[in-house]
N, C-alpha and C positions, 0 to 999 in steps of 0.2 A: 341271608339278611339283605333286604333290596334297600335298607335306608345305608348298606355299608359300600362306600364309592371302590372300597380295596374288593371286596369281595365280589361286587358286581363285574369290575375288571379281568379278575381272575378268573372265573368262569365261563364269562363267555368270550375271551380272550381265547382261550386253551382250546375249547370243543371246534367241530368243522357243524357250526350248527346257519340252519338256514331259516326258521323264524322263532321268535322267542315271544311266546303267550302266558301275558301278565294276570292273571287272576287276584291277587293283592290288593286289598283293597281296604282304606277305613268307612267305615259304614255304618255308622252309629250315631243317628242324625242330631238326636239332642242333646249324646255326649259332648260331642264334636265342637260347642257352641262353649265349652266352658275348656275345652282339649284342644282348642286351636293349633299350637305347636305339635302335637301327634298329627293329628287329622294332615296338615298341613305336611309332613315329612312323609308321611308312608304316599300319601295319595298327588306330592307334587314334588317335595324334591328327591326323592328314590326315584320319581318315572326319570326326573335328568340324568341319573349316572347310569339309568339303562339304555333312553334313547340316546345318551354321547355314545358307550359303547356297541351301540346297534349300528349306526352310523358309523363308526369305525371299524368296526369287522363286516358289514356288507348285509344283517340280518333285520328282515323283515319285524318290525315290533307292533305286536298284537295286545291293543289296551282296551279297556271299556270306560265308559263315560256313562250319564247319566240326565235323566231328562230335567231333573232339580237345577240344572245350570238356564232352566227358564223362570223367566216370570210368574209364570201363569196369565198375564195383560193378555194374550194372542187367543184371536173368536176363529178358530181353526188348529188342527193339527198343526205342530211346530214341524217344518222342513229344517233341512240341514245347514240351510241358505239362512233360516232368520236369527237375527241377534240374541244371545245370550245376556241375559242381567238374573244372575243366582241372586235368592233372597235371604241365602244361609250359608254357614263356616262349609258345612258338606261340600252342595254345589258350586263355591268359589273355589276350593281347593282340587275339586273334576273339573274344573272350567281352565283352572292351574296347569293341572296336569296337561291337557289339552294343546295348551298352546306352546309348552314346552316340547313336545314332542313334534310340534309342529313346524318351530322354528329351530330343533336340532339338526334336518336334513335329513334325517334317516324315514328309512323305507315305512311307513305304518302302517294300522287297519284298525283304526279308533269305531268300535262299536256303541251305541249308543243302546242301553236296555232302562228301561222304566218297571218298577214296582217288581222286581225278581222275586219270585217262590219257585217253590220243589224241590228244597236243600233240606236235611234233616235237622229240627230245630231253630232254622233260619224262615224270615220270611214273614210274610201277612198271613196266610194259612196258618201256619204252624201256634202265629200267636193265637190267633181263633182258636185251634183246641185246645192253646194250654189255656186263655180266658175262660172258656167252656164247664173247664173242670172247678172254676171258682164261683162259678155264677150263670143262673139262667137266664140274666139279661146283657145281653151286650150292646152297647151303644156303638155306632160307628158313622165317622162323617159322610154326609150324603151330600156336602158342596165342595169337594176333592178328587175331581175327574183324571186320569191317566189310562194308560193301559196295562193290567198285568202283563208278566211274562214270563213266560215257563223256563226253567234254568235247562231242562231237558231239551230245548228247541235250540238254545243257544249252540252248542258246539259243533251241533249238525248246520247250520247254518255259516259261520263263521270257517268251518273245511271247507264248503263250497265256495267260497269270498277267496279261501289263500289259492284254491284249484284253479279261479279263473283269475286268478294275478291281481284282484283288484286291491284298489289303494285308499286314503281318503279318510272323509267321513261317514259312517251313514248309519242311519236307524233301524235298529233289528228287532225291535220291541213285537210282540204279538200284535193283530190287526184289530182296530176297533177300539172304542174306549167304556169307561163307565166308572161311579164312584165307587167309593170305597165300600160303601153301604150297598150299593148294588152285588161287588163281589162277592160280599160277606154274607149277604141272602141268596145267592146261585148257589152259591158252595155250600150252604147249609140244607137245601136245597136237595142237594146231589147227595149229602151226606143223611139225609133222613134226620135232620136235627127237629125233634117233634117239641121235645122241650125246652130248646130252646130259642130265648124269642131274640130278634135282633129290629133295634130300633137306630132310627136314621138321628142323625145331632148333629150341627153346625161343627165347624172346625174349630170357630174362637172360643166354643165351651170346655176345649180340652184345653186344660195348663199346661201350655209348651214351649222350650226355651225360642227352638228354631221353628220363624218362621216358612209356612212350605205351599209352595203356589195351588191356587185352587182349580188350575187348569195347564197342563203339562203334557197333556197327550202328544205323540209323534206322531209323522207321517212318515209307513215303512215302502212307500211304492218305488221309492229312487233304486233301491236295495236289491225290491223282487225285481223290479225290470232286469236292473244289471248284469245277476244272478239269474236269472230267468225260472226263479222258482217263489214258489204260495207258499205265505208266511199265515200259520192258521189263524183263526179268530181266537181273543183271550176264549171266551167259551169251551170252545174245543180241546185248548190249552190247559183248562183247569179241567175240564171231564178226564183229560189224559194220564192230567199230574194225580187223580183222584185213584185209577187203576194199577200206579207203581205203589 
């Protein structure tokens, strides 16, 4: 239990461990808006009792973060350099987490991924086909730009981050961007969906607690340089997620 400060201690107190990769996460963006106090403990003050005790036993701590801690106001990819203003409980509480671990001292490698699918059940895909089975119209917003990103790219990615020592922050999201609507026609696309139709809809026509920027795309080139490796295009990314 990462919200418990005794258990957090005890663990990595005891083991001879050299990084600790946090996967934990609350991510339930319209919950979160009425669940303030959850959202808020799992996703900011649990990161505190891990990075105090990361920094005290000498272990590198390996977090993810999220591109919801922007605006969407920026007419370019967001670098890692531009200011953060979250428009929701979600992204205030990764923006939390953030800067917590930032100012504990300890060693980190705060990832940044946007729009995650390829989890079983989890994801914008996964809703697509369970939407699919209730209906053959799907409406999806077509003025909500980011970048998917394959959960499958992620940890291959982040081994090579711990391999070459690096530190920081930086964007691992897949390369490129497009709406939501754009995904959800590629992917249906790929998937021979004949019958079903998918229609593009403003963002403000859906009833939703939390508000969510209409432009949050990353820029992952800080990353590949460092790394010296090619981050695929969402495209590729979803052809990929489509063959597991």
């Amino acid at each position: 239990d990462i919200s418990s400060k005794e258990q957090s201690e005890e663990i990595l107190a005891t083991g001879n461990y050299n990084v600790l990769i946090n996967c934990a996460a609350y991510t339930d963006v319209e919950r979160a808006e009425s669940n303030q106090e959850a959202c808020m403990n799992i996703n900011a003050s649990a990161v505190k009792h891990l990075s105090d005790q990361c920094k005290k036993n000498g272990i590198l701590l390996v977090h993810f973060s999220t591109d919801y801690i922007f605006d969407g106001e920026s007419g370019a990819p967001y670098v890692e350099s531009d200011k953060p203003n979250p428009l929701n409980v979600y992204g205030a509480s990764k923006l939390e987490g953030e800067r917590i671990i930032q100012t504990s001292g300890c060693r980190h490698l705060i990832g940044r991924v946007s729009w995650l699918f390829g989890g079983q059940e989890v994801g914008f895909t996964s809703k697509l086909e369970h939407w699919r089975t209730q209906t053959n119209l799907l409406r999806v917003s077509s003025d909500e730009v980011s970048t998917p990103t394959f959960a499958g790219h992620v940890p291959v990615l982040i081994s090579s981050a711990i391999q070459r020592n690096l530190e920081g922050i930086f964007h691992i999201n897949n390369t490129g961007s497009c709406s939501r609507y754009e995904w959800a026609a590629f992917y249906a696309d790929l998937n021979n969906w004949r019958k079903t139709i998918i229609e593009p809809a403003v963002l403000s026509s859906f009833k939703m607690k939390a508000h969510r920027p209409h432009f949050s795309a990353m820029c992952n080139k800080q990353f590949q340089n460092l790394c010296a490796t090619s981050i695929p295009h969402w495209k590729e990314a979803v052809m990929e997620s489509c063959k597991n």
